[in-house]
KOLKOLMAR-840979 format. One record per residue: residue in one letter; x, y, z of N, C-alpha, C in turn. Coordinates in steps of 0.1 Angstrom, whole numbers, plus 5000, padded with zeros to 4 digits. Atoms other than C-alpha are relative to their C-alpha. Layout:
N
aXYZXYZXYZ...
This chain:
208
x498850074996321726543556499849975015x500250034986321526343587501449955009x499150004992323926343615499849895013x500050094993324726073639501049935008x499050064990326626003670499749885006x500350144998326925653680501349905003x498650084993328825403701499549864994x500650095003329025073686501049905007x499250104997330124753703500049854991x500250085013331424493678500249895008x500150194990330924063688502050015003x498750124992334924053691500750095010x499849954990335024273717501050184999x499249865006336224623700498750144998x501349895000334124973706500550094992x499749905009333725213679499250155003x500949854994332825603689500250084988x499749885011332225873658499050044998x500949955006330026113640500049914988x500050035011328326003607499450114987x500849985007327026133579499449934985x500350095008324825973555500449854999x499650165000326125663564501749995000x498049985003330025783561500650055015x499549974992332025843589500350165001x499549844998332726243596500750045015x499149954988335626393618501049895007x498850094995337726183642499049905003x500150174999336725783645501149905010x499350054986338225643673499649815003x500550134994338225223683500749975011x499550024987339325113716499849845003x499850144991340224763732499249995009x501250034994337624603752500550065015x499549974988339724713784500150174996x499949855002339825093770500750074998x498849945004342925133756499749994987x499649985016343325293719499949884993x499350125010343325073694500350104986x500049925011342525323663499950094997x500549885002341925633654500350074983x500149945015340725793618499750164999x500649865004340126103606499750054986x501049995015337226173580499550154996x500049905000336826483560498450014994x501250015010332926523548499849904998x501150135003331526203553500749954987x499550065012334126023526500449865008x499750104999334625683526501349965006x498449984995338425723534500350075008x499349894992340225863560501050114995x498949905008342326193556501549955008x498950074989344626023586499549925005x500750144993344625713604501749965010x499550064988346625603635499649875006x500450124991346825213649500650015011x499249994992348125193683500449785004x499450084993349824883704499349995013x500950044990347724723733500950135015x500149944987350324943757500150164993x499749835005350025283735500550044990x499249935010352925293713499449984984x500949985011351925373680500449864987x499450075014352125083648500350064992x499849915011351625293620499150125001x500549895005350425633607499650014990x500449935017349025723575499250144996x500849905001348126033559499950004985x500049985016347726143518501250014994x498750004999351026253528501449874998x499050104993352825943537499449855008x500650104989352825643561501349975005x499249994994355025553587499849875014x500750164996355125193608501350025011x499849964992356425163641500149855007x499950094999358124873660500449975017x499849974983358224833700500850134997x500349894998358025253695501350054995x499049955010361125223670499450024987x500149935014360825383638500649834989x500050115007360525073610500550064986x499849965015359525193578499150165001x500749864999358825533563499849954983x500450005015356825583531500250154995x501049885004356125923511499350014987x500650005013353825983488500150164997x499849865008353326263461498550004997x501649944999349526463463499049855002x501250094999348026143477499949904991x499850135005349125873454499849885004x499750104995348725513458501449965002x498950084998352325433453501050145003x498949884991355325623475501050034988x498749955012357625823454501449985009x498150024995360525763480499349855017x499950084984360625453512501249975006x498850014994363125403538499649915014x499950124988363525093561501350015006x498949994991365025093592500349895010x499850104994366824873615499450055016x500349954987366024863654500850115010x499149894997368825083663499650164994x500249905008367525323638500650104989x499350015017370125283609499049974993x501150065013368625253576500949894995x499650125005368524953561500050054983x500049925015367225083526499650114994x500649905004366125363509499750004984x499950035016364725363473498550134992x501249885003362925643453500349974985x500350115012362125603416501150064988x498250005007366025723403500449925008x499050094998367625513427499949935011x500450094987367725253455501249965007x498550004994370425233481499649925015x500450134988370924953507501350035011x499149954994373024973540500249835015x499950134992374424723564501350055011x499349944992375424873600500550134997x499649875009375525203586501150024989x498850045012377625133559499350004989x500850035014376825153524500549914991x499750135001376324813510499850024980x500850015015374524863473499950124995x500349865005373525163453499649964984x500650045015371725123417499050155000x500349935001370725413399498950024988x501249995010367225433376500450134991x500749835003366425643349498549994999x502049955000362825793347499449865004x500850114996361625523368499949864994x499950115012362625213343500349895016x499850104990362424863365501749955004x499250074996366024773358501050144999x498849864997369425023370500750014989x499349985006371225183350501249984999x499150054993373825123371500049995011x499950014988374924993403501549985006x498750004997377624953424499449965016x500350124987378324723456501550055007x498649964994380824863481500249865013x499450064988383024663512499450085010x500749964987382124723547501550145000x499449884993385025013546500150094990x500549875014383225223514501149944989x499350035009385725053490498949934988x500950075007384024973457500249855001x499550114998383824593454499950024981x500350005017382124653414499150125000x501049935005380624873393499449954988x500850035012378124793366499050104992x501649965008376124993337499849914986x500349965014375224973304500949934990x499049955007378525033288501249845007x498550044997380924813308499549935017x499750034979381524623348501549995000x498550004992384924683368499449935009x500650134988385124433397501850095007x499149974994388024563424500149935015x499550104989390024383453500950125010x499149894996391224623484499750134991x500049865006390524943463500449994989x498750025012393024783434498649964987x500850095016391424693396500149854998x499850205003390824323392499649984986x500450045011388624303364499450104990x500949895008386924533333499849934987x500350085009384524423311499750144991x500549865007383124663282499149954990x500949995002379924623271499750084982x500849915009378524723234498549995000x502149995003375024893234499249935010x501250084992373824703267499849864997x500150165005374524343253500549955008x499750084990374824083276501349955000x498150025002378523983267500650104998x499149925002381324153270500950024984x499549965013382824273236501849975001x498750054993386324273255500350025018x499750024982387624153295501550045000x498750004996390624253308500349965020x500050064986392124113343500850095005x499049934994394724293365500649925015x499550024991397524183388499750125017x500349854993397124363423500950105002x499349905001400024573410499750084988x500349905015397824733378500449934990x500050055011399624513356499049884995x501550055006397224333329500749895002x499750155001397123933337499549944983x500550085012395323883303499150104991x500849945010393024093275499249894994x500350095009390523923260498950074989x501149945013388124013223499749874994x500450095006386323853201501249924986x499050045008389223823180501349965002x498650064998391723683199500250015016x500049954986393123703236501549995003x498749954993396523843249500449965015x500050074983398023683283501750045002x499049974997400523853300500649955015x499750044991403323793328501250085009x499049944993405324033353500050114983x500349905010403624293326500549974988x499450005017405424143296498849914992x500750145004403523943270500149884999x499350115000403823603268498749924991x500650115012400723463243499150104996
C-alpha cells in the first residue's frame, strides 16, 4: 500500500493538498483559491472513492453547502437555504426543508407529508401514505390559518371566512362527485346536487 502526499496545481488556477492511497484520496482533502482562501474541503475514510463529508466554501469564507451520509445542508450569503436528511446514507432524503432569507421555512416535505409556508404562515399541507406520489389528502389554509379547502379520497369542502361554501363527496376516489352541495354564508343549503336529480333552495326553504 502506497502512501502519498502531494500538492497539485490545476491549469484553472485551483490547488489541491491531501494524502492518497492507491490512487484514492485518504483523510481530509482540502482545495483553495488561487489567492489562498478555502474553496473545499473533503473527508475520505480508507482511500474510498467518496467522501465521508464534504464542505464548499464562498470566495469570503462563508460556507455553500455541507454534506455528510447524514444529510446536506446549502447555505446562502451565510443564511441557512435548504436542509436535507438522509436515512443510513441513502441517495434520496427521507425529510427536506427550504428556507427563506429571513430564515422562515418555505417547505418541508418527508415521505407522509409535505407542507408549504408563506411568511410563516401555513399555506398547504398534503398528507402521503407509505410514500405513494399523489396525497391522500390536502388542505390549503388563508393567511390567518382559516381552511380555504380540504380534499381526500372520499370528498372536498371549500370554505369562505371560516363558514362552509361547498361539499363534494367522492365514491371510492372517482374523479366526480357522486353528490355537491353549496351553502349560504349563514349554513343554509343554496342547492344539493346527485346523479339523480338536484334540489335548489332559498332563505333555507325549497324552491325546485
Amino acid at each position: 500500500m502506497k502512501k502519498l502526499l502531494f500538492i497539485l496545481i490545476l491549469s484553472f488556477n485551483l490547488i489541491i493538498y491531501g494524502d492518497t492511497i492507491n490512487g484514492n484520496f485518504n483523510g481530509e482533502q482540502i482545495i483553495y483559491y488561487e489567492n489562498g482562501k478555502l474553496l473545499h474541503k473533503g473527508n475520505f475514510n480508507q482511500g474510498k472513492d467518496h467522501a465521508e463529508s464534504t464542505t464548499s466554501y464562498y470566495g469570503d469564507g462563508k460556507i455553500i453547502d455541507k454534506e455528510t451520509k447524514d444529510g446536506i445542508v446549502r447555505y446562502e450569503n451565510g443564511k441557512l437555504l435548504h436542509k436535507g436528511d438522509f436515512n443510513q446514507g441513502k441517495d434520496h432524503a427521507k425529510s427536506t426543508t427550504s428556507y427563506y432569507g429571513d430564515g422562515k421555512i418555505i417547505d418541508k416535505e418527508t415521505k407522509d407529508s409535505i407542507v408549504r409556508y408563506e411568511n410563516g404562515k401555513l399555506l398547504h399541507k398534503g398528507d402521503f401514505n407509505q410514500g405513494k406520489d399523489h396525497a391522500e389528502s390536502t388542505t390549503s389554509y388563508y393567511g390567518d390559518g382559516k381552511i380555504i379547502d380540504k380534499e381526500t379520497k372520499d370528498g372536498i369542502v371549500r370554505y369562505e371566512s371560516g363558514k362552509l361554501l361547498y361539499k363534494g363527496d367522492f365514491n371510492q376516489g372517482k374523479d366526480h362527485a357522486e353528490s355537491t352541495t353549496s351553502y349560504y354564508g349563514d349554513g343554509k343549503v343554496i342547492d344539493k346536487e346527485k346523479k339523480e336529480g338536484a334540489l335548489r333552495y332559498e332563505s333555507g326553504k325549497l324552491k325546485h
